[in-house]
N, C-alpha and C positions, 0 to 999 in steps of 0.2 A: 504493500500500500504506500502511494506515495504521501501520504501524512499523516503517517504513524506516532501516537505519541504528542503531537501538536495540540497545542493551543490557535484556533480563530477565533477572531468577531468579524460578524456581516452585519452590516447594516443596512438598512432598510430587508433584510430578512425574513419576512413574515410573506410573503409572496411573489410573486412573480420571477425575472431573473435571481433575485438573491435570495429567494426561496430554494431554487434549484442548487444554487452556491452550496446553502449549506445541506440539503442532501447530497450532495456530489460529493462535498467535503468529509462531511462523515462517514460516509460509504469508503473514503480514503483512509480512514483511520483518526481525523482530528476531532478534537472535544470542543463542540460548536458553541458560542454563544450570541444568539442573535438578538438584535437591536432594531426596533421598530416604535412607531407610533402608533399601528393598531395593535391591543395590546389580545384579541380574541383570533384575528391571525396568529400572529406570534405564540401565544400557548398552545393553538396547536397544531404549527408548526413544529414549535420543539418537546411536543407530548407525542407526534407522529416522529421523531424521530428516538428521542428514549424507547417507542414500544415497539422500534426495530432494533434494541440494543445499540442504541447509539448515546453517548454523553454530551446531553445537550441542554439550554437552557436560555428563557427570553428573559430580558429586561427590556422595559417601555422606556423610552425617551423621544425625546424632538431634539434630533442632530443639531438644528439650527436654532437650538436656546445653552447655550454655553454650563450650565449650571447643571441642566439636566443630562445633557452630554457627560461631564466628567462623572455626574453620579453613577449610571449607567455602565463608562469605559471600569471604572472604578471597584465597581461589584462584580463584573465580569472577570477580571484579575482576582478581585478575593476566591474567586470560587474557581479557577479554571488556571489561576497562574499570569502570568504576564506572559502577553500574548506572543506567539511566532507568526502569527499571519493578521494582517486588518486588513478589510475589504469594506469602501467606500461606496456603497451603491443607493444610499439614500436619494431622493427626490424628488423635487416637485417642479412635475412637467406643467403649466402652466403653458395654457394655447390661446395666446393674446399679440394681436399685432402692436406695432409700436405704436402707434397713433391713439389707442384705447388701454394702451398699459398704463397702471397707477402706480406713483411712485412707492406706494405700502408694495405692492403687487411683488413691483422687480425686489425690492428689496428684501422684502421674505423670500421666493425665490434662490438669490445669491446667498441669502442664510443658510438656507438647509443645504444647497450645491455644491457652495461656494467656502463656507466660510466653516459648513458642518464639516467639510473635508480637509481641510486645511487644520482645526480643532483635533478632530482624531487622528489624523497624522500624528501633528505635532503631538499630543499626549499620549498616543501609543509607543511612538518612537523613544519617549523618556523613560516608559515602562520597558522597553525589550532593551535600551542601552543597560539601565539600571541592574536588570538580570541577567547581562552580559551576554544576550542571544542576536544571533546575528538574522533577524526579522526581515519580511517581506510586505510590504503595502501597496496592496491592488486598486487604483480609484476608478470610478467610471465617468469616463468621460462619455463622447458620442459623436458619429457623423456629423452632426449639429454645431460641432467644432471646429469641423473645416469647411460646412455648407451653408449657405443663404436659403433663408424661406421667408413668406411674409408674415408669419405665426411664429407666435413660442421665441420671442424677442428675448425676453430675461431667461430663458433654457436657453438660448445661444448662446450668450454672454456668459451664464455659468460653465455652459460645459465646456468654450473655448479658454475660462479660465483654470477647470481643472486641468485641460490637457498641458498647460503653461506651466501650472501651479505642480505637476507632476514633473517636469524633465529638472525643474527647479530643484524641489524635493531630491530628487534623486540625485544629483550633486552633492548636496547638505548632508545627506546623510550614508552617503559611499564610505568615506572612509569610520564612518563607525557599526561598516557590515550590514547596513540594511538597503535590501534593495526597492525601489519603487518603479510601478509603472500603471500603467491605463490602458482597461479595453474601451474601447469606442464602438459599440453596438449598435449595429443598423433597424431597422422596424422590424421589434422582436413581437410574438404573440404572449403578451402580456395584459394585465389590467388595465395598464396606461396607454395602450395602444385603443382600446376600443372606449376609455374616456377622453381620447382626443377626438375620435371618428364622431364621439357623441357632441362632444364642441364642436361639430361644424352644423349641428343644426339635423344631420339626418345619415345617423350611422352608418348604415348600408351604404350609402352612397361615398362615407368618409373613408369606411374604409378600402372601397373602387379604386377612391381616387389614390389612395397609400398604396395599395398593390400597382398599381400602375408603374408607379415609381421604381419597382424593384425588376434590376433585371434577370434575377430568377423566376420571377412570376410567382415571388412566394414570399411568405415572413419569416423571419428568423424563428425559432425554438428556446425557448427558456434553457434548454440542457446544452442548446450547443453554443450559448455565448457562456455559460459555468464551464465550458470543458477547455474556452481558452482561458479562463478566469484560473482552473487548476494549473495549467500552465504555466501561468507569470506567476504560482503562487509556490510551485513545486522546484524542484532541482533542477528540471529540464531547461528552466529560461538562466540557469545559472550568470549566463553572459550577456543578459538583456537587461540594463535602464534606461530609465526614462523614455520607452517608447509610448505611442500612443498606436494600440494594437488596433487596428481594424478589422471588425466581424461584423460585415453589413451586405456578406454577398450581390460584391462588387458595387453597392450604390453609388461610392464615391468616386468609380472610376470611369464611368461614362459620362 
């Protein structure tokens, strides 16, 4: 198993891609603790994974409130250790063109995105220095970060600053053996894929118009953006920082 014996935290955990994170994770061998805002997801989330004999466990927080964040990162370490893996996958996709975006709006947004990610970085990375483990931090950025749309103004701007805030990161904290990096995930079949289709006023039609977009004629899979998430998190990306991994079957390259 490639994560035997490990300590993670996922965040935003309780569903969708980083639901998958941590069953994939544990299925690897790591003692999961997930971190969400729905706190009936996330139990059982990590009730479904204890009654596959897995060591797991949720804590509720809002990434994007500083206080509740370190209580959260905090508990997770009492109970599981200081971590060997953080994965950054909290967020709020928010389907708002610039012209009708409020400045509350972007700015909660860049909280939970932006700034929740940059938070658990940073205080994870003091926990794995502290316990002398040489740590991995997985953030998620997204297509969203090298593409233009008329929608999702403040998810552009977060996710082009995680991808930033990631090669950054990984500089900073190289020489004290932790490595970072970012998937960047294309329209995956998630929650938040079909409460975007729902922000345009008439689903079926929203999500026409998303598939269109993709030149697989398909959406991504919740397991196969976690299987490159194990990757950047495992041994195998040994030699890989600060990238910003692309899994959007090929969206960004036509």
């Amino acid at each position: 198993m490639k994560l035997e014996n490990q300590s993670a935290i996922v965040t935003g955990g309780a569903k969708g891609i980083g639901r998958a994170v941590c069953e994939l994770f544990a299925a690897e061998g790591a003692r999961v603790a997930i971190l969400d805002l729905d706190a009936e997801q996330g139990e059982a989330a990590a009730a479904g994974l204890r009654s596959g004999g897995h060591d797991a466990a949720f804590f509720r927080c809002d990434v994007g409130d500083a206080a509740q964040a370190r209580q959260a990162l905090d508990a997770a370490a009492a109970r599981f250790g200081a971590p060997d893996i953080l994965v950054n996958d909290a967020a709020w996709q928010l389907n708002k063109p610039l012209l009708e975006t409020t400045d509350e709006e972007f700015d909660r947004v860049l909280s939970v995105n932006l700034s929740g990610t940059f938070r658990m970085t940073r205080d994870a990375a003091k926990l794995m220095i502290a316990a002398g483990k040489r740590g991995v931090i997985v953030n998620f950025s997204s297509t969203f970060a090298v593409v233009g749309s008329p929608g999702y103004i403040a998810y552009h701007a977060s996710k082009g600053g995680v991808a930033s805030f990631t090669r950054a990161a990984a500089i900073a904290l190289m020489p004290h053996g932790i490595r970072v990096n970012a998937v960047a995930p294309g329209t995956t079949e998630t929650p938040g894929l079909y409460d975007g289709a729902r922000d345009t006023g008439d689903v079926e039609k929203g999500l026409r118009s998303f598939l269109a977009l993709q030149p697989l004629k398909r959406f991504g899979r919740p397991e196969e953006i976690a299987r490159v998430v194990l990757f950047l998190a495992c041994g195998d990306s040994a030699f890989v920082y600060g990238s910003n991994l692309m899994a959007d079957g090929g969206y960004t390259i036509v």
